[in-house]
C-alpha positions, 0 to 999 in steps of 0.5 A: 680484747673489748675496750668499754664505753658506757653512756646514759643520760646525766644523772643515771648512774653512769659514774655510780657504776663505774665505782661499782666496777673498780670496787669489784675489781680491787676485791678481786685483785685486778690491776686497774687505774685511772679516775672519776668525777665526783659531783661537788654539792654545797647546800643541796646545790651542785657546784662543781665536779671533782677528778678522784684518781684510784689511788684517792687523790683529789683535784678541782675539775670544774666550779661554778662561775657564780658566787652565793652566799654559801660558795664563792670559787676560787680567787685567783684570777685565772681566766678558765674555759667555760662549760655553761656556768663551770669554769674548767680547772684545765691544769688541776685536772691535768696533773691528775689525769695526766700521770694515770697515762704514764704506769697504766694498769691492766685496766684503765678507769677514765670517767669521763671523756666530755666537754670539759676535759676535751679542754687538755689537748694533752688529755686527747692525746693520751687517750687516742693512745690508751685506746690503741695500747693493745695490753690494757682495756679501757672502761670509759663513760662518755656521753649519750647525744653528740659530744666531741669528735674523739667521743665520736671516734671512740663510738665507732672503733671496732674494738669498743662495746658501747653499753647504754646505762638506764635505771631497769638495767643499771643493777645488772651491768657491773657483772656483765661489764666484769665478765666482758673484761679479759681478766686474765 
């Protein structure tokens, strides 16, 4: 049984086909769970992303440090890690992601294995365990240079197909991805 980790360059549509894929599953009645980020715009500008489980529930996962005019973060003042501008909602993220670990489902969604959610150690672990849970696949976005050393583990494990997302092939993969899977 094939685990799934996708990778691409920001912007290719790797969280495009990972939606693609769990709306081809639900239609065909596969059990699967888990979450993925969703890009925060304000005003044509990026500020921040989003953690939306399967089940539709929604958290903050990281904003912009910065203010303007249009968009002001969060007042609370909790000190947040930082990835470049964004601050890291560590336990926003945390009380969603967390709990996709405790009644996994036949398939598991987790878009995606970064910087920013390398913040929750309790993420870590729960993902070192998914990944050798031998009853569920996994379908994971990770990034495409370096990243952290669990992405780098997770490249090199025997039962992990690595599939490169770019815009000639990003059309075709949701059959073949859905194909790979053991459905059965």
């Amino acid at each position: 049984m094939n685990n799934i980790l996708i990778t691409g360059s920001p912007g290719v549509g790797k969280t495009t086909l990972v939606k693609k894929i769990i709306h081809r599953l639900k239609t065909s009645n596969v059990e699967c769970g888990g979450f993925y980020t969703e890009e925060v715009r304000s005003y044509n500008s990026r500020i921040g992303f989003d953690i939306v489980t399967l089940n539709g529930e929604r958290a903050i996962l990281s904003r912009k440090k910065c203010t303007f005019v249009y968009y002001s973060p969060p007042q609370d003042g909790i000190q947040r890690p930082l990835v470049g501008q964004y601050a890291v909602y560590v336990d926003d993220f945390e009380k969603l992601a967390l709990p996709v670990f405790e009644n996994l489902q036949k398939i598991v969604v987790i878009d995606e294995i970064g910087k920013m959610e390398m913040f929750s150690k309790n993420f870590q672990n729960n993902v070192r365990e998914v990944f050798d849970n031998k009853t569920v696949q996994v379908i994971a976005t990770i990034p495409v240079k370096g990243g952290p050393s669990l992405v780098k583990q997770l490249k090199e494990r025997r039962d992990c197909q690595l599939i490169t997302v770019n815009p000639s092939n990003r059309e075709n993969l949701v059959d073949e991805i859905v194909k790979s899977l053991s459905l059965h």
